[in-house]
C-alpha positions as CSV (number, residue, x, y, z in Angstrom):
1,X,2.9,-58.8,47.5
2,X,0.7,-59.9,50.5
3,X,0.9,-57.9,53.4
4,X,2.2,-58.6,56.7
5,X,-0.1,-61.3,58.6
6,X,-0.1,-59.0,62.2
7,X,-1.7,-56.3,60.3
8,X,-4.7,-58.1,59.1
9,X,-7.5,-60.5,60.8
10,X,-7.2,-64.1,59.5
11,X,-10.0,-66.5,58.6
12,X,-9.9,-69.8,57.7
13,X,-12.0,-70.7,54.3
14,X,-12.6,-74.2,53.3
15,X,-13.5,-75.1,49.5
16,X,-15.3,-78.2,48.1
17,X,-17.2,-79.2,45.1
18,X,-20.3,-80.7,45.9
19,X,-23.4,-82.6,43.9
20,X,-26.7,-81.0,43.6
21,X,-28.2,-84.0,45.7
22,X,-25.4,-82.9,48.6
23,X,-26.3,-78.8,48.2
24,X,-30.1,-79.8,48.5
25,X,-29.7,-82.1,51.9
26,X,-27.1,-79.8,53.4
27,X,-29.1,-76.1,52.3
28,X,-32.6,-77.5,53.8
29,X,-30.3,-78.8,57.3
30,X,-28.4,-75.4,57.5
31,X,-31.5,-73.3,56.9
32,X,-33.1,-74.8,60.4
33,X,-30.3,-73.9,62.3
34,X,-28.4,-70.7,60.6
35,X,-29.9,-67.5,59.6
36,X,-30.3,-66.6,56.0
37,X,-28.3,-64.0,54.4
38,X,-30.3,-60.4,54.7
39,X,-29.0,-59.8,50.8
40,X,-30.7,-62.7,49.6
41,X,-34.1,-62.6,47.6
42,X,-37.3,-64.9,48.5
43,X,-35.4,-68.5,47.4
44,X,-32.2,-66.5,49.8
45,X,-30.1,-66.2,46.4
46,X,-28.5,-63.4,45.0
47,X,-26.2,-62.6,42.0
48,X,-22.6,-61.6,42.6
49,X,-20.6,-59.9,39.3
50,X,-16.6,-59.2,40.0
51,X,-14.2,-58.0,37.7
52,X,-10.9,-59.4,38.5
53,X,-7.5,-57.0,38.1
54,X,-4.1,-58.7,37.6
55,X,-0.4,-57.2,36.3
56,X,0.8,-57.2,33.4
57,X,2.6,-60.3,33.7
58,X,-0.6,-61.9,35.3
59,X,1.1,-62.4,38.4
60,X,-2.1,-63.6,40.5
61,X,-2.9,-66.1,38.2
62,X,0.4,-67.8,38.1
63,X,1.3,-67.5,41.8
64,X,-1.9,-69.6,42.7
65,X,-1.5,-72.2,40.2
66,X,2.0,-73.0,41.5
67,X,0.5,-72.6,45.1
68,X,2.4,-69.5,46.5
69,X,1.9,-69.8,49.9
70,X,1.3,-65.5,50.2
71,X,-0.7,-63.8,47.8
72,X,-3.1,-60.9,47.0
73,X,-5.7,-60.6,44.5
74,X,-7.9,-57.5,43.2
75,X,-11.2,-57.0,42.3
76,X,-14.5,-54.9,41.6
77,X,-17.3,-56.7,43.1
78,X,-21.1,-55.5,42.6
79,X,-24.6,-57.4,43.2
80,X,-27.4,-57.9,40.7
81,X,-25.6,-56.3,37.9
82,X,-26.7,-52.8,40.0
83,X,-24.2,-50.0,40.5
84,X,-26.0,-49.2,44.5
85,X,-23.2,-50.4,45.8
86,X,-19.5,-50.9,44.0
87,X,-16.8,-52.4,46.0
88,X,-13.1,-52.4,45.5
89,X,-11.7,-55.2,47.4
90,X,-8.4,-56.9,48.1
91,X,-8.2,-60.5,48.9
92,X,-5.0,-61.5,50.5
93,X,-3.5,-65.3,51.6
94,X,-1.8,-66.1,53.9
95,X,-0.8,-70.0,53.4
96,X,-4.5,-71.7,54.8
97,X,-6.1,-68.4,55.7
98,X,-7.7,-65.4,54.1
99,X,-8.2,-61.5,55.2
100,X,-10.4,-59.0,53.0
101,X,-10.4,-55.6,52.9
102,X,-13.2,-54.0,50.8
103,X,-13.9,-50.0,50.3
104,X,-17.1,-48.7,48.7
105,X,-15.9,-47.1,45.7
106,X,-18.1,-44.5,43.6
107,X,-19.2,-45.4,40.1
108,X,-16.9,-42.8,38.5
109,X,-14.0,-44.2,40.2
110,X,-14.6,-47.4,39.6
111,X,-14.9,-46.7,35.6
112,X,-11.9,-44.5,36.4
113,X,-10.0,-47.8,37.0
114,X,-11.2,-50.0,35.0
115,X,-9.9,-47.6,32.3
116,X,-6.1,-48.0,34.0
117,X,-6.1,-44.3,35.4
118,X,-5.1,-44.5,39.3
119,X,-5.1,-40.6,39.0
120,X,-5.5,-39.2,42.5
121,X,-5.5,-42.4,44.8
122,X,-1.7,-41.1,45.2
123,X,-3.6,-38.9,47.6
124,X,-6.3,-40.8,49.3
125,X,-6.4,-42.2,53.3
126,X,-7.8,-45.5,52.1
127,X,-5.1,-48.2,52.5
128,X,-6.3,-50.5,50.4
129,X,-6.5,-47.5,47.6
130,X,-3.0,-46.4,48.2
131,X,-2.1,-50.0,47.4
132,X,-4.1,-50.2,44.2
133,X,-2.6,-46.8,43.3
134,X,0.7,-48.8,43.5
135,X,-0.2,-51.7,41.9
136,X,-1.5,-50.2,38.7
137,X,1.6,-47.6,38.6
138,X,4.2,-50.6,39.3
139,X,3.2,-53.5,38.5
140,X,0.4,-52.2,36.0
141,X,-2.2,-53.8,37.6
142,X,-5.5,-54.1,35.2
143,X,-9.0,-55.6,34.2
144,X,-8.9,-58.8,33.1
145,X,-12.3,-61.0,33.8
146,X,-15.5,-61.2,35.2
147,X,-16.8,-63.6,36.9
148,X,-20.5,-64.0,37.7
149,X,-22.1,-66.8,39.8
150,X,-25.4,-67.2,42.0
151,X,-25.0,-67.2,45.7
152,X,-27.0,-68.9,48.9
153,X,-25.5,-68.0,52.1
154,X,-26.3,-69.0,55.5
155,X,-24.9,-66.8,58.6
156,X,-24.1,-67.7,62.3
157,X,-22.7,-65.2,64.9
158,X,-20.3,-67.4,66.7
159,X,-16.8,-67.3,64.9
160,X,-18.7,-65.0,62.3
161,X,-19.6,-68.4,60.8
162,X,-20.3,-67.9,56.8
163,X,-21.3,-70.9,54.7
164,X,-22.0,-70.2,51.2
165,X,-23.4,-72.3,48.1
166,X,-21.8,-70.6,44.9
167,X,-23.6,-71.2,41.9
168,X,-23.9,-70.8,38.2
169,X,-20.3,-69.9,37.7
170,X,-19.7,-68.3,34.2
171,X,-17.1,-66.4,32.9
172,X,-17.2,-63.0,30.6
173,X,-14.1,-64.0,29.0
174,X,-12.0,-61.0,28.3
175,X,-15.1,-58.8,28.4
176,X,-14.4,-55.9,31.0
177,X,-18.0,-54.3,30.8
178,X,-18.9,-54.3,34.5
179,X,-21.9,-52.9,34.4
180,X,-23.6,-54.3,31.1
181,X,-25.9,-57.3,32.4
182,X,-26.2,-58.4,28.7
183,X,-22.4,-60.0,28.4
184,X,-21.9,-63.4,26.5
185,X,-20.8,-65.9,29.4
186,X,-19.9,-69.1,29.4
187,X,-19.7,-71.7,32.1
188,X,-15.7,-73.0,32.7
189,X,-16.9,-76.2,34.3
190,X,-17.9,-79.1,32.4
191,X,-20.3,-80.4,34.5
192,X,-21.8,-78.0,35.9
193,X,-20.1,-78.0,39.5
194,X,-21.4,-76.2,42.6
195,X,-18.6,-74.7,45.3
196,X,-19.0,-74.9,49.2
197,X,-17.3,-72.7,50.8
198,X,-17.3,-72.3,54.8
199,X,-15.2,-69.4,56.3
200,X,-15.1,-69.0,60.5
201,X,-12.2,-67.2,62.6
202,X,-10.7,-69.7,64.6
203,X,-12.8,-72.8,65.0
204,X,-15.8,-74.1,63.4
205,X,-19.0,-74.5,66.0
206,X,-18.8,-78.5,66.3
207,X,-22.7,-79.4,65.6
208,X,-22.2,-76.6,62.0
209,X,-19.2,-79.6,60.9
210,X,-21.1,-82.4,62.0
211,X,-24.0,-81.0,59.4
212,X,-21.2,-80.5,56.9
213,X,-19.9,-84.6,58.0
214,X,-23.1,-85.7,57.8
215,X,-24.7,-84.5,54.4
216,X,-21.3,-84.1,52.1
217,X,-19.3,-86.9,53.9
218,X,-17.4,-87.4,50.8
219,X,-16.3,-83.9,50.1
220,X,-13.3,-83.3,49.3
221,X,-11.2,-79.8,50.5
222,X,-10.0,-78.7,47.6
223,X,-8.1,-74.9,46.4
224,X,-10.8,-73.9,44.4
225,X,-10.2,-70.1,42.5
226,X,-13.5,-68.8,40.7
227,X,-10.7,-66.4,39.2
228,X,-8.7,-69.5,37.7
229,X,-11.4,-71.4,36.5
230,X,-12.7,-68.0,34.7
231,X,-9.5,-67.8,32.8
232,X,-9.4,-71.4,32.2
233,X,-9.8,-70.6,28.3
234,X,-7.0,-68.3,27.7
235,X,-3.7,-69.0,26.0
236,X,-0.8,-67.7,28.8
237,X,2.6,-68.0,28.6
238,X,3.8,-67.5,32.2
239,X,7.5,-66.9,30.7
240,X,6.2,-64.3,28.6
Protein backbone atom coordinates (compact mmCIF):
# COMPACT_ATOMS: atom_id res chain seq x y z
CA UNK A 1 0.00 0.00 0.00
CA UNK A 2 1.41 3.40 -0.96
CA UNK A 3 2.22 5.66 1.74
CA UNK A 4 0.72 8.81 2.69
CA UNK A 5 1.57 11.60 -0.05
CA UNK A 6 2.59 14.42 3.03
CA UNK A 7 5.27 12.13 4.10
CA UNK A 8 7.15 11.84 0.90
CA UNK A 9 8.56 14.50 -1.75
CA UNK A 10 6.73 14.18 -5.12
CA UNK A 11 8.12 14.36 -8.63
CA UNK A 12 6.60 14.39 -11.71
CA UNK A 13 8.09 11.67 -14.35
CA UNK A 14 7.02 11.73 -17.97
CA UNK A 15 7.47 8.46 -20.22
CA UNK A 16 7.74 8.25 -24.10
CA UNK A 17 8.93 5.90 -26.59
CA UNK A 18 11.06 7.43 -29.00
CA UNK A 19 13.01 6.51 -32.47
CA UNK A 20 16.71 6.16 -32.63
CA UNK A 21 16.70 9.25 -35.15
CA UNK A 22 14.64 11.34 -32.19
CA UNK A 23 17.26 9.90 -29.20
CA UNK A 24 20.26 11.00 -31.58
CA UNK A 25 18.94 14.83 -32.29
CA UNK A 26 17.60 15.22 -28.79
CA UNK A 27 21.05 13.46 -26.86
CA UNK A 28 23.55 15.72 -29.02
CA UNK A 29 20.91 19.11 -28.16
CA UNK A 30 20.75 18.16 -24.40
CA UNK A 31 24.42 17.44 -24.09
CA UNK A 32 25.24 21.37 -24.99
CA UNK A 33 23.14 22.56 -22.46
CA UNK A 34 22.75 19.82 -19.42
CA UNK A 35 25.50 18.24 -17.61
CA UNK A 36 26.28 14.54 -18.11
CA UNK A 37 25.70 12.09 -15.53
CA UNK A 38 29.05 11.71 -13.23
CA UNK A 39 28.08 7.62 -13.33
CA UNK A 40 28.43 7.46 -16.88
CA UNK A 41 31.44 5.94 -18.83
CA UNK A 42 33.33 7.89 -21.82
CA UNK A 43 30.05 7.56 -24.53
CA UNK A 44 28.07 8.88 -20.74
CA UNK A 45 26.30 5.32 -20.52
CA UNK A 46 26.04 2.98 -17.96
CA UNK A 47 24.39 -0.44 -17.16
CA UNK A 48 21.60 -0.57 -14.68
CA UNK A 49 20.57 -4.40 -13.32
CA UNK A 50 17.29 -4.50 -10.88
CA UNK A 51 15.63 -7.38 -9.46
CA UNK A 52 12.09 -6.61 -9.04
CA UNK A 53 10.05 -8.10 -5.70
CA UNK A 54 6.27 -8.52 -5.88
CA UNK A 55 3.61 -10.72 -3.36
CA UNK A 56 2.56 -13.62 -3.76
CA UNK A 57 -0.45 -12.74 -5.52
CA UNK A 58 1.69 -10.37 -7.83
CA UNK A 59 0.01 -7.49 -6.56
CA UNK A 60 2.29 -4.72 -8.30
CA UNK A 61 1.92 -6.10 -11.52
CA UNK A 62 -1.82 -6.20 -11.53
CA UNK A 63 -2.45 -2.91 -9.86
CA UNK A 64 -0.49 -1.00 -12.70
CA UNK A 65 -2.05 -2.74 -15.46
CA UNK A 66 -5.54 -1.74 -14.25
CA UNK A 67 -4.03 1.73 -13.53
CA UNK A 68 -4.36 2.00 -9.61
CA UNK A 69 -4.01 5.45 -9.11
CA UNK A 70 -1.57 4.65 -5.58
CA UNK A 71 0.99 2.06 -5.67
CA UNK A 72 4.42 0.86 -4.41
CA UNK A 73 6.87 -1.24 -6.02
CA UNK A 74 10.18 -3.06 -4.71
CA UNK A 75 13.35 -3.57 -5.96
CA UNK A 76 17.27 -4.41 -5.75
CA UNK A 77 18.99 -2.14 -8.02
CA UNK A 78 22.94 -2.46 -8.75
CA UNK A 79 25.28 -0.87 -11.68
CA UNK A 80 27.53 -2.73 -14.11
CA UNK A 81 26.60 -6.07 -12.83
CA UNK A 82 29.22 -4.91 -9.61
CA UNK A 83 28.19 -5.47 -6.02
CA UNK A 84 30.11 -1.74 -4.86
CA UNK A 85 27.05 -0.52 -4.36
CA UNK A 86 23.52 -2.53 -3.75
CA UNK A 87 20.43 -0.59 -3.27
CA UNK A 88 17.16 -1.57 -1.94
CA UNK A 89 14.62 0.82 -3.15
CA UNK A 90 10.95 1.55 -2.96
CA UNK A 91 9.16 3.25 -5.73
CA UNK A 92 5.88 4.60 -4.78
CA UNK A 93 2.88 6.53 -6.99
CA UNK A 94 0.97 8.64 -6.27
CA UNK A 95 -1.63 9.17 -9.32
CA UNK A 96 0.94 11.43 -11.91
CA UNK A 97 3.76 11.64 -9.52
CA UNK A 98 6.56 9.49 -8.11
CA UNK A 99 8.72 9.50 -4.67
CA UNK A 100 11.82 7.06 -4.05
CA UNK A 101 13.30 6.02 -1.16
CA UNK A 102 16.56 3.99 -1.73
CA UNK A 103 18.94 2.49 1.25
CA UNK A 104 22.35 0.97 0.57
CA UNK A 105 22.02 -2.41 1.56
CA UNK A 106 25.13 -4.86 2.13
CA UNK A 107 25.68 -7.79 -0.09
CA UNK A 108 24.80 -10.36 2.64
CA UNK A 109 21.55 -8.69 3.19
CA UNK A 110 20.66 -8.35 -0.05
CA UNK A 111 21.27 -12.31 -0.74
CA UNK A 112 19.52 -12.57 2.61
CA UNK A 113 16.42 -11.28 0.82
CA UNK A 114 16.48 -12.50 -2.20
CA UNK A 115 16.31 -15.82 -0.43
CA UNK A 116 12.81 -14.65 1.34
CA UNK A 117 14.42 -14.29 4.94
CA UNK A 118 13.43 -10.72 6.41
CA UNK A 119 15.12 -11.99 9.62
CA UNK A 120 16.18 -9.04 11.73
CA UNK A 121 14.74 -5.91 9.68
CA UNK A 122 11.92 -6.38 12.48
CA UNK A 123 14.57 -4.51 14.31
CA UNK A 124 16.16 -1.97 12.07
CA UNK A 125 15.71 2.20 12.01
CA UNK A 126 15.45 2.18 8.31
CA UNK A 127 11.82 2.97 7.22
CA UNK A 128 11.87 1.72 4.07
CA UNK A 129 13.43 -1.71 5.72
CA UNK A 130 10.70 -1.92 8.36
CA UNK A 131 8.35 -1.89 5.41
CA UNK A 132 10.04 -4.64 3.45
CA UNK A 133 10.19 -6.52 6.71
CA UNK A 134 6.35 -6.29 6.39
CA UNK A 135 5.90 -6.88 3.02
CA UNK A 136 7.70 -10.15 2.83
CA UNK A 137 6.05 -11.37 6.34
CA UNK A 138 2.36 -10.22 5.09
CA UNK A 139 2.00 -10.03 1.93
CA UNK A 140 5.04 -12.41 1.12
CA UNK A 141 6.73 -10.16 -0.81
CA UNK A 142 9.54 -11.90 -3.27
CA UNK A 143 12.07 -11.96 -6.25
CA UNK A 144 10.49 -12.16 -9.35
CA UNK A 145 12.63 -10.48 -12.44
CA UNK A 146 15.36 -8.63 -13.50
CA UNK A 147 15.50 -6.20 -15.66
CA UNK A 148 18.63 -4.84 -17.26
CA UNK A 149 18.87 -1.88 -19.71
CA UNK A 150 21.61 0.81 -20.81
CA UNK A 151 21.28 4.22 -19.50
CA UNK A 152 22.34 8.04 -20.82
CA UNK A 153 21.39 10.66 -18.42
CA UNK A 154 21.65 14.26 -18.58
CA UNK A 155 21.40 16.46 -15.20
CA UNK A 156 20.25 20.09 -14.50
CA UNK A 157 20.08 21.66 -11.02
CA UNK A 158 17.01 23.65 -11.37
CA UNK A 159 13.96 21.46 -10.28
CA UNK A 160 16.66 18.59 -9.99
CA UNK A 161 15.93 18.24 -13.68
CA UNK A 162 16.79 14.36 -14.74
CA UNK A 163 16.36 13.34 -18.32
CA UNK A 164 17.22 9.86 -19.11
CA UNK A 165 17.60 7.75 -22.49
CA UNK A 166 16.92 3.93 -21.29
CA UNK A 167 18.25 1.54 -23.50
CA UNK A 168 18.68 -2.11 -24.39
CA UNK A 169 15.84 -3.24 -22.25
CA UNK A 170 16.01 -7.09 -21.64
CA UNK A 171 14.55 -9.24 -19.32
CA UNK A 172 16.08 -12.37 -17.17
CA UNK A 173 12.81 -13.99 -17.22
CA UNK A 174 12.26 -15.78 -13.99
CA UNK A 175 16.04 -15.84 -13.31
CA UNK A 176 16.75 -14.22 -9.84
CA UNK A 177 20.68 -14.41 -10.01
CA UNK A 178 21.45 -10.79 -9.26
CA UNK A 179 24.82 -10.80 -9.40
CA UNK A 180 25.66 -13.34 -12.26
CA UNK A 181 26.48 -11.04 -15.44
CA UNK A 182 26.23 -14.20 -17.65
CA UNK A 183 22.07 -14.55 -17.44
CA UNK A 184 20.11 -15.50 -20.70
CA UNK A 185 18.03 -12.21 -21.48
CA UNK A 186 15.82 -11.44 -23.89
CA UNK A 187 14.53 -8.21 -25.22
CA UNK A 188 10.35 -7.80 -24.44
CA UNK A 189 10.02 -5.23 -27.17
CA UNK A 190 9.57 -6.14 -30.66
CA UNK A 191 11.22 -3.48 -32.18
CA UNK A 192 13.63 -2.58 -30.36
CA UNK A 193 12.12 0.67 -28.53
CA UNK A 194 14.01 3.30 -26.61
CA UNK A 195 12.18 5.04 -23.30
CA UNK A 196 12.48 8.83 -22.51
CA UNK A 197 11.91 9.57 -19.42
CA UNK A 198 12.11 13.29 -17.84
CA UNK A 199 11.50 13.61 -14.06
CA UNK A 200 11.67 17.49 -12.37
CA UNK A 201 9.80 18.60 -8.97
CA UNK A 202 7.42 21.02 -9.89
CA UNK A 203 7.87 22.57 -13.25
CA UNK A 204 9.95 21.80 -16.17
CA UNK A 205 12.71 24.82 -17.06
CA UNK A 206 10.77 26.10 -20.33
CA UNK A 207 13.91 26.26 -22.89
CA UNK A 208 14.63 21.94 -21.44
CA UNK A 209 10.65 21.33 -23.00
CA UNK A 210 11.06 23.38 -25.85
CA UNK A 211 14.32 20.92 -26.73
CA UNK A 212 11.99 18.07 -25.90
CA UNK A 213 8.99 20.03 -28.51
CA UNK A 214 11.41 20.58 -30.87
CA UNK A 215 13.36 17.21 -31.48
CA UNK A 216 10.48 14.46 -30.42
CA UNK A 217 7.41 16.61 -31.45
CA UNK A 218 5.53 13.59 -32.04
CA UNK A 219 6.08 11.86 -28.76
CA UNK A 220 3.71 10.53 -27.20
CA UNK A 221 3.31 10.41 -22.96
CA UNK A 222 2.69 7.23 -22.42
CA UNK A 223 2.73 4.80 -18.68
CA UNK A 224 5.56 2.90 -19.60
CA UNK A 225 6.65 0.01 -16.69
CA UNK A 226 10.24 -1.59 -17.48
CA UNK A 227 8.79 -4.07 -14.72
CA UNK A 228 5.59 -4.90 -16.94
CA UNK A 229 7.20 -5.15 -20.13
CA UNK A 230 9.88 -7.63 -18.33
CA UNK A 231 7.09 -9.94 -17.41
CA UNK A 232 5.35 -9.58 -20.59
CA UNK A 233 6.14 -13.40 -21.20
CA UNK A 234 4.58 -15.00 -18.27
CA UNK A 235 1.30 -16.89 -17.96
CA UNK A 236 -0.68 -14.96 -14.79
CA UNK A 237 -3.86 -15.47 -13.72
CA UNK A 238 -4.68 -12.37 -11.68
CA UNK A 239 -7.74 -14.42 -10.00
CA UNK A 240 -5.49 -16.95 -9.00
Amino acid sequence: MARAVNSLPLRHELKFFISEEQHYLLSHALDRVLDRDPNGDENNEYAIRSLYFDTVWNSALFDKLAGVQNRDKYRIRIYNYSDKVIKMECKTKFGTLISKRSISIPRDLCEQLIAGDPTGLETTRSGLLNDVYREMTVNLLRPVVLVDYVREAYLHPAEEVRITFDKQLRTGMRSIELFDPYVPTISPFDHGEMILEVKYNQSLPPYIRNLLNTYCPNAIQSAISKYTWCRRFEELDPDA
